[in-house]
C-alpha positions as CSV (number, residue, x, y, z in Angstrom):
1,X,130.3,200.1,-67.2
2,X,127.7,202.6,-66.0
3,X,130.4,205.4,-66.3
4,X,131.3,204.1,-69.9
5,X,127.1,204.6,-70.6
6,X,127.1,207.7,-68.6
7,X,130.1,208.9,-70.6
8,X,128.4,207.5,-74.0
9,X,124.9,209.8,-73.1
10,X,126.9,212.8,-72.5
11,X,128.8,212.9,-75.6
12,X,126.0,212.1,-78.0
13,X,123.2,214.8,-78.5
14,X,119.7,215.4,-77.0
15,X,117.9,213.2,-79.0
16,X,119.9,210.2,-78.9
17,X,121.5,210.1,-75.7
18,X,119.8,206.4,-74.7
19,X,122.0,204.9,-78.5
20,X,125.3,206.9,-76.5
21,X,124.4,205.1,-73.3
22,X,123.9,201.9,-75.1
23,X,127.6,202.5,-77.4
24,X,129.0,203.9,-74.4
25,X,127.9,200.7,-72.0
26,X,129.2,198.3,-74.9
27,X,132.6,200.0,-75.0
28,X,132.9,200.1,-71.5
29,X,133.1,196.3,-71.5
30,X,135.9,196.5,-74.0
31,X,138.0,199.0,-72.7
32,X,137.2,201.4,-69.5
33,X,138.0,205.1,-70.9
34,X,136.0,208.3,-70.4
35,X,135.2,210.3,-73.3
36,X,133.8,214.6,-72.5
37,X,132.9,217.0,-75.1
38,X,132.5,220.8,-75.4
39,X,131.7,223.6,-77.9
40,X,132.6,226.9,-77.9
41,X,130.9,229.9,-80.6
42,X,134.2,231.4,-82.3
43,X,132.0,233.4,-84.8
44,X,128.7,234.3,-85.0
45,X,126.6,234.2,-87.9
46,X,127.0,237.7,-89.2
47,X,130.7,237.5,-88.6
48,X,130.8,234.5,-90.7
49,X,128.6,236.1,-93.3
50,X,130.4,239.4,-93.9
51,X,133.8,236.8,-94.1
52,X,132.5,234.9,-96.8
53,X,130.8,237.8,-98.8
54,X,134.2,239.6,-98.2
55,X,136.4,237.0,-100.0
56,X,133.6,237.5,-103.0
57,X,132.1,234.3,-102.6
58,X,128.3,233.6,-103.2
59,X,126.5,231.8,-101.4
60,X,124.7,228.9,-102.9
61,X,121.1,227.7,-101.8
62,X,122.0,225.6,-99.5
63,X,124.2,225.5,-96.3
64,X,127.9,225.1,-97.2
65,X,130.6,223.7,-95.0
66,X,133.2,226.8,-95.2
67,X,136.1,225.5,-93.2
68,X,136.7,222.2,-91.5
69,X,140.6,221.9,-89.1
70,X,141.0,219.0,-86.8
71,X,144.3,218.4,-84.8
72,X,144.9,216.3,-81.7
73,X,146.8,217.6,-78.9
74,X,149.4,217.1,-77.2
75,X,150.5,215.7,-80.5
76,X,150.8,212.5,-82.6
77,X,152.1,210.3,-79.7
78,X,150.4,210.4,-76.2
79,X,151.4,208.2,-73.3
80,X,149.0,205.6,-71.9
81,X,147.4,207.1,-69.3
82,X,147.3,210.8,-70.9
83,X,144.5,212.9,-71.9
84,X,144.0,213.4,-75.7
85,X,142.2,216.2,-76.8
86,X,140.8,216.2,-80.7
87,X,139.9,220.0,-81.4
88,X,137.7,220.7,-84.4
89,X,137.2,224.1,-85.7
90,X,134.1,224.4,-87.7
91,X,133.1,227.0,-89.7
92,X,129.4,226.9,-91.7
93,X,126.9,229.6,-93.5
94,X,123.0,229.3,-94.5
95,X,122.3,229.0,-97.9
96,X,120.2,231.4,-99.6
97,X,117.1,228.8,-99.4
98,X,118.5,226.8,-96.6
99,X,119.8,227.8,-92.9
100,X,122.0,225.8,-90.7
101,X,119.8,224.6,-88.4
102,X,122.2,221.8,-86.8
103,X,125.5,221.1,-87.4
104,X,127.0,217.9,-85.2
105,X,130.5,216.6,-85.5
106,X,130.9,213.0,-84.9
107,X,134.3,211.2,-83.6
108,X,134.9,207.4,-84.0
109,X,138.5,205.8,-82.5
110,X,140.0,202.7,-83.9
111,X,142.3,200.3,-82.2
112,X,145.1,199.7,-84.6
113,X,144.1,197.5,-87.8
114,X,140.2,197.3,-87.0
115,X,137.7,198.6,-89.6
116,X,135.0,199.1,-87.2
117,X,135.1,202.2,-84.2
118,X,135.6,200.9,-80.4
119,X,134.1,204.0,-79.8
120,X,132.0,206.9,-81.3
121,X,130.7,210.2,-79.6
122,X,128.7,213.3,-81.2
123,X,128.6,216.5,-80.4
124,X,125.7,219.0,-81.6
125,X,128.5,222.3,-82.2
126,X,125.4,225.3,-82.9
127,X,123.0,225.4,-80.0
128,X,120.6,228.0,-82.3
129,X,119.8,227.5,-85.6
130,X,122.1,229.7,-88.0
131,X,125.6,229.9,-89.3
132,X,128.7,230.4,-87.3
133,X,132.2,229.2,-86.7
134,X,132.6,226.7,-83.6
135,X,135.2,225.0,-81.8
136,X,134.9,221.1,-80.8
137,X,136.9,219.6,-78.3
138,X,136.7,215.9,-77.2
139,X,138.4,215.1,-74.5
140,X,139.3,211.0,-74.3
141,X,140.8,209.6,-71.0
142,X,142.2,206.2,-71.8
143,X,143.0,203.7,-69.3
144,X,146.9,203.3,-69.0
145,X,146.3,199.4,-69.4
146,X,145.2,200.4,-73.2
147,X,147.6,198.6,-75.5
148,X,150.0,200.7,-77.1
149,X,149.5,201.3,-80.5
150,X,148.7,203.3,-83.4
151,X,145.6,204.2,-83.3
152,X,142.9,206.0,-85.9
153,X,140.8,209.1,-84.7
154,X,138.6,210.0,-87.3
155,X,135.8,212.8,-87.4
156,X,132.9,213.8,-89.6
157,X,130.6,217.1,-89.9
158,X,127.2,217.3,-90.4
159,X,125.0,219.7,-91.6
160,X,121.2,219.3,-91.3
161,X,122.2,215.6,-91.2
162,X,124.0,215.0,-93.9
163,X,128.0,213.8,-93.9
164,X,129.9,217.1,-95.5
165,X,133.7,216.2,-94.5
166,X,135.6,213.6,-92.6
167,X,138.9,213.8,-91.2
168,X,141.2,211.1,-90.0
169,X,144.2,211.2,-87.7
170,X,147.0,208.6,-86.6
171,X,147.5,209.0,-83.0
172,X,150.6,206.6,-81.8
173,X,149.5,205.9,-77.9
174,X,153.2,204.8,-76.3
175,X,153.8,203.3,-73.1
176,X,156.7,204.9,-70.7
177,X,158.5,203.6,-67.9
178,X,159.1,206.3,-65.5
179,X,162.4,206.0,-63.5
């Protein structure tokens, strides 16, 4: 259980690490999984910019989510036991009033039927306030006991804290005999 919190602190963001350790204790009871995340800068700020003034859009007084991609790899059906990786690609530009001055991405999994997460993670993507384009990856280790299942992935941006997009993936986890 203290990896699970350990695991929860890491993937939620400076200021609420001790609510990830809390989530990530609680889940650990549940179901003993680690979850890791990383950002990468695809685009900087003025890339983004000249992009968006390019395609002869104008930009609006507030910060606008320009692009939002999520897949999960290796693919729709993972083995028990697998990593799953859930790769977001985010790109987001200041508004003429406004700047970007955080943009978190937050992850929830579902075991098949529930309504409510087992787990949730978040991820701060811009480490300086501004626009840019990022890449998100969550990295979940399940343990192989994990029933099989189809399961619901589902991730939202934020910008300056407030919910812009949500995405939501079926992931089938499978179990395989090897021979």
């Amino acid at each position: 259980m203290a990896g699970a919190a350990a695991a929860g602190a890491a993937v939620s963001g400076k200021k609420d690490r001790g609510t990830g350790a809390a989530l990530g204790g609680a889940a650990g009871l549940a179901v003993c999984f680690v979850i890791n995340a990383k950002t990468v800068q695809t685009q900087s700020s003025q890339q983004v910019e000249d992009q968006y003034k390019a395609a002869g859009k104008r930009v609006t007084s507030d910060p606008q989510l320009v692009s939002y991609q999520t897949s999960i790899k290796p693919g729709a059906t993972v083995k028990r036991g697998q990593p799953i990786q859930i790769v977001s690609n985010i790109v987001a530009i200041n508004g003429s009033q406004q700047a970007v001055n955080e943009i978190k991405e937050q992850v929830r999994l579902y075991e098949p039927g529930a309504t409510t997460p087992f787990k949730e993670g978040t991820k701060v993507a811009n480490q300086t306030t501004g626009s840019g384009g990022y890449e998100n990856t969550f990295t979940v280790n399940l343990d192989d006991q994990v029933p099989q299942g189809v399961y619901r992935v589902e991730t939202s941006v934020l910008l300056n804290g407030k919910a812009v997009n949500t995405r939501s993936n079926d992931l089938q986890l499978v179990m395989i005999d090897a021979d």
